[in-house]
Every structure is written in C-alpha cells, then in structure tokens.
N, C-alpha and C positions, 0 to 999 in steps of 0.2 A: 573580298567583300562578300558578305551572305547575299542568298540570292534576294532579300528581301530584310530591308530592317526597318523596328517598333519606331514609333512616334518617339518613346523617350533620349533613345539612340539621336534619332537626327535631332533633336532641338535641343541635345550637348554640344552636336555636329554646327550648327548654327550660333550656338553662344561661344563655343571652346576655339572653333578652327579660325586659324590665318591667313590661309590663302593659302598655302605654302605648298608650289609645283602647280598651282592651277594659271593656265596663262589668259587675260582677260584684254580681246582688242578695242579698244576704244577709238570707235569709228566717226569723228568727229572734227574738229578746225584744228588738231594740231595738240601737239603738250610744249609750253612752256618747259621745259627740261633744269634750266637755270633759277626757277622759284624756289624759293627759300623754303617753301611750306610742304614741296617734294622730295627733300631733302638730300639731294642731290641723285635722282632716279636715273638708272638704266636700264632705256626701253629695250624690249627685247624686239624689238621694230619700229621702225622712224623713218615712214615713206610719206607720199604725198600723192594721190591721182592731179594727173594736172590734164589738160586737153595739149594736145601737140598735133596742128597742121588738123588731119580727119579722125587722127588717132587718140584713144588717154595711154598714157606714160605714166611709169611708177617711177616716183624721183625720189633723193631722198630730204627727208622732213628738217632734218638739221636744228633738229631741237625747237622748232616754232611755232607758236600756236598765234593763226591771222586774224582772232577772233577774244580766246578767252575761255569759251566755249568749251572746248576740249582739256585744259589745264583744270577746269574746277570738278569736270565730271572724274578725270583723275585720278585728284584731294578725295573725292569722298571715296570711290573703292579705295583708296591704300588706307582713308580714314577705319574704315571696318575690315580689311583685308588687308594689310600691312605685309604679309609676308607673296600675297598672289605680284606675279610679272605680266607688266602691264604693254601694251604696243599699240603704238599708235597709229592711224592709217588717218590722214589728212583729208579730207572731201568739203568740207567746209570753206568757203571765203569768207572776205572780210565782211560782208554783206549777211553772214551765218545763214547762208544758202548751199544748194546745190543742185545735180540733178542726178536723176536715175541713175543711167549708164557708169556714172561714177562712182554712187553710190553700192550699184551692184560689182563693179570691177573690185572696190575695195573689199568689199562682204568675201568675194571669190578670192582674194587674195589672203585674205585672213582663215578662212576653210582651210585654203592649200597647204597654208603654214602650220597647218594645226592647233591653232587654237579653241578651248576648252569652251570660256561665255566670248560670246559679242556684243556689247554693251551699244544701244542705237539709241542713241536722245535723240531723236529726230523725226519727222514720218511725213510720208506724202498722201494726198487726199486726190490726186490723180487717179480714175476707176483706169483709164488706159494702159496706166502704168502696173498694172496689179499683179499680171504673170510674169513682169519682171521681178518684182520683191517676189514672188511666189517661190519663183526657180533656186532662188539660193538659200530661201529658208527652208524650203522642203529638203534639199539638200544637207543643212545645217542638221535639220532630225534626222536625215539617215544616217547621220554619221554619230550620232548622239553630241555634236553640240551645242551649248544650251543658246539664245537669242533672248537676248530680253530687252525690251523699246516703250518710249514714252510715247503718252497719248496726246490728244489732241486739248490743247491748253485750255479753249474757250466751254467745251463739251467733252466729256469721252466719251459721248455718245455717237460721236462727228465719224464717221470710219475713217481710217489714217490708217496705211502700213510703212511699217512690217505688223505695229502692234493689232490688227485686225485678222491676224492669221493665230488658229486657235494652238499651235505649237509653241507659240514665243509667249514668255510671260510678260505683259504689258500692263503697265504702272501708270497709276495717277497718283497725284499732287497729295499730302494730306496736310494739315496744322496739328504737329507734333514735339515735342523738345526729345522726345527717345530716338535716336540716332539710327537705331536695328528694329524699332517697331514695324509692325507690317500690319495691313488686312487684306481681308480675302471678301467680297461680295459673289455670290452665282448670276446667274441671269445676263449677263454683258460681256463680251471681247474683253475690255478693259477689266482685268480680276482681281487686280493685286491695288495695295494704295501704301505709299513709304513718304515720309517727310521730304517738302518738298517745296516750302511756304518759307518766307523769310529766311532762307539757309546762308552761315556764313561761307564761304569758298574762296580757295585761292583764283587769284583772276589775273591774265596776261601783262606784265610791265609791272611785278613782284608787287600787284595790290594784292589787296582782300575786294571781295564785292557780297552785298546781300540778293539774294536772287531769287525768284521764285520758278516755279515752272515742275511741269512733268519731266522735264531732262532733266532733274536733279533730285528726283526721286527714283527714276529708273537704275540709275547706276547703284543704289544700296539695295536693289534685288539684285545685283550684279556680284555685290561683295558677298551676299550673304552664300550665295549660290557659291561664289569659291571659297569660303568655307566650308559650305558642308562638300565640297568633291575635294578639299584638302583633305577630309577624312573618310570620304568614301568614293574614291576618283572616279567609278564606274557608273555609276548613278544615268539613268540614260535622260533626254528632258520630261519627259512621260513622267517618269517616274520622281522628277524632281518635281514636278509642277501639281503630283498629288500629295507630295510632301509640304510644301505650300501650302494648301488647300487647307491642310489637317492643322497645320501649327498656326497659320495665321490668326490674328482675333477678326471678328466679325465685321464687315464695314458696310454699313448702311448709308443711303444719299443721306447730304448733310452732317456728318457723323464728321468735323471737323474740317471738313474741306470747302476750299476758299478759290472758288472759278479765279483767276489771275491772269492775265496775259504775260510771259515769263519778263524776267528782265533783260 
C-alpha cells in the first residue's frame, strides 16, 4: 500500500471492497449461527465470557445468541461486507446486559486473536469504569486496530464508552434508506451517523425484527471499514478515521435523526 492514498482511491475502497481477509469481532449476546439470513456462517470464533466461581472463563458460544442482539448486528456487516470473517465473543445475557470485566476480558481476547475492527454496540456511562475501557482501546491503536461503538440512545451527548474515547469511531443512529450512507459532524465524541432507525435485521429463533438504536448503526461503520482494509489492509485507525472525516456527508443536529430508545 502507498504510504498515503487520494480521497478518490478510498471511496472506490468503500463502494468496491468486500470485506475480503478483514476479520470483524462482534462483541455482543452471541450469533445465532443457524439463521437462515446468515447463510450458513463460519465464525472464525464462537466463545462466550461466562463468570466461573471468582474467575471469567472463555467457553464456547455453540452457535447461540441469548439475546438477538448479536445475530442482527452480524446481518448488517456481512449485509455491506459479505466477504469479511466474522467472530463472535459472547458478553451479553438474556437481560442484553453485562459488565466491565467481561466486557474487557472479551476485547483482550479478540486483540490477542488478531483481529482487524471490533465492532461494540454497546457502552457504559460508569466514569469508574473508564480506565478499564481505556486499557484495551489504547491498546487496540497501538496495534492498529480499528474499534468502532454505539452511542448513547437517548443523547450522544451522554458520555458512554468505549464510544467517548477519541481513537474509536463512534456512531449514532440516522433516518436513512441508503444502507452505506454515513456523516461526519466535528465538535462531539460521537462523529460518525449511519442508519439506524427502523432497520429490518435478522433476529434470534430465525425471525426478522425492526429495530432501532445506535447498535445498529455502529456495525455499518464496521462493514465499511472492512472494506476499505480489504483493499488497503494497512490502513492504521488514524488514518482511517481522517478518511471518514473526508468522505463522509455532512451531519448537522436534526439532520434526520430520531432520539429512540433502541428496540
């Protein structure tokens, strides 16, 4: 890869590429494996943090998602990234809860594995909790890679991380029918906006569900991102998240977006 490439270059990179060798973990309740709408997917990971006694334990996932949650965020990276391998790391309950320690033990375990994005619909508004999400996303940039995480439903104004750490690109909610649409606002943590309002998705026990929320806009910065390091794998996050900046369309408050509490 040049050491440096034109606007026009990446946003071929962003329409043309597949995913294809980029591996994306999706850190959430689990993938339904058996849905019809996954077409029969092979995670390239399928664990579970569960609590054991004082300890967490990495089990494995066994194809199940105890929520939903993680089967539909999924559907939309393979929806725009079709060719990226996707892995699942379980942290979510039935309750589509969790906590820290698990949530960082999964992060740490997806690092180790080497994967490329880590897709996090999720966020904590705990300030006690902050140099725990800190530690693994600082981490994540020094290794180049990329984190990218939903805002806070009600406000993205609210601080919530990971998406309040200025390395991860963090997504709110827009009212869109273009699938790969994005924008970019300055001024706010929360930079990025992707559809995210009324979305159709596959959902646990081979339904469909309509949803709305920041967790289901955050994963199509997910896909987009493993297309464009399908065709330029070196890409460090820096460097992807001024590529963003450049191609994104404009997004001002109001500018199609619909406060929702998710589904």
């Amino acid at each position: 890869m040049p050491a440096w490439i034109n606007l026009e270059e990446a946003a071929r990179a962003l329409n043309e590429g597949e995913g294809s060798g980029v591996t994306v973990a999706v850190i959430d309740s689990g993938i339904q494996t058996s849905h019809p709408q996954l077409k029969g997917i092979t995670l390239t990971d399928d664990v579970a943090i569960v609590p054991q006694g004082h300890k967490l334990a990495v089990i494995p996932g066994k194809g199940l998602d105890v929520f939903g949650h993680g089967t539909a965020v999924a559907g939309i990276v393979l929806s725009l990234a079709p060719k990226s391998q996707i892995g699942s790391f379980r942290v979510l309950g039935i309750a589509n809860t969790s906590k820290t320690e698990i949530i960082q033990r999964a992060a740490q375990e997806a690092l180790d594995r080497g994967y490329k994005v880590l897709n996090c619909s999720f966020g904590c508004a705990v300030q006690q909790q902050v140099l725990r999400y800190k530690s693994w996303v600082d981490e994540a940039y020094l290794k180049g890679i990329h984190v990218v995480a939903a805002c806070n439903n009600q406000d993205f104004r609210i601080p919530e991380w990971p998406a309040y750490f200025p390395s991860v690109v963090a997504v709110n909610m827009m009212q869109t029918d273009e699938d790969s649409l994005f924008f970019y606002q300055r001024g706010t943590l929360v930079e990025f906006a992707a559809k995210g309002i009324d979305v159709r998705v596959p959902w646990v026990g081979n339904r469909e569900k309509v949803v709305t929320g920041s967790s289901f806009a955050a994963p199509r910065l997910a896909a987009l991102l493993a297309r464009l390091l399908s065709v330029y794998p070196d890409i460090t996050p820096i460097q992807a998240k001024a590529i963003l900046h450049k191609i994104a369309r404009p997004w001002r408050n109001g500018t199609g977006e619909r406060n929702k509490k998710a589904s």
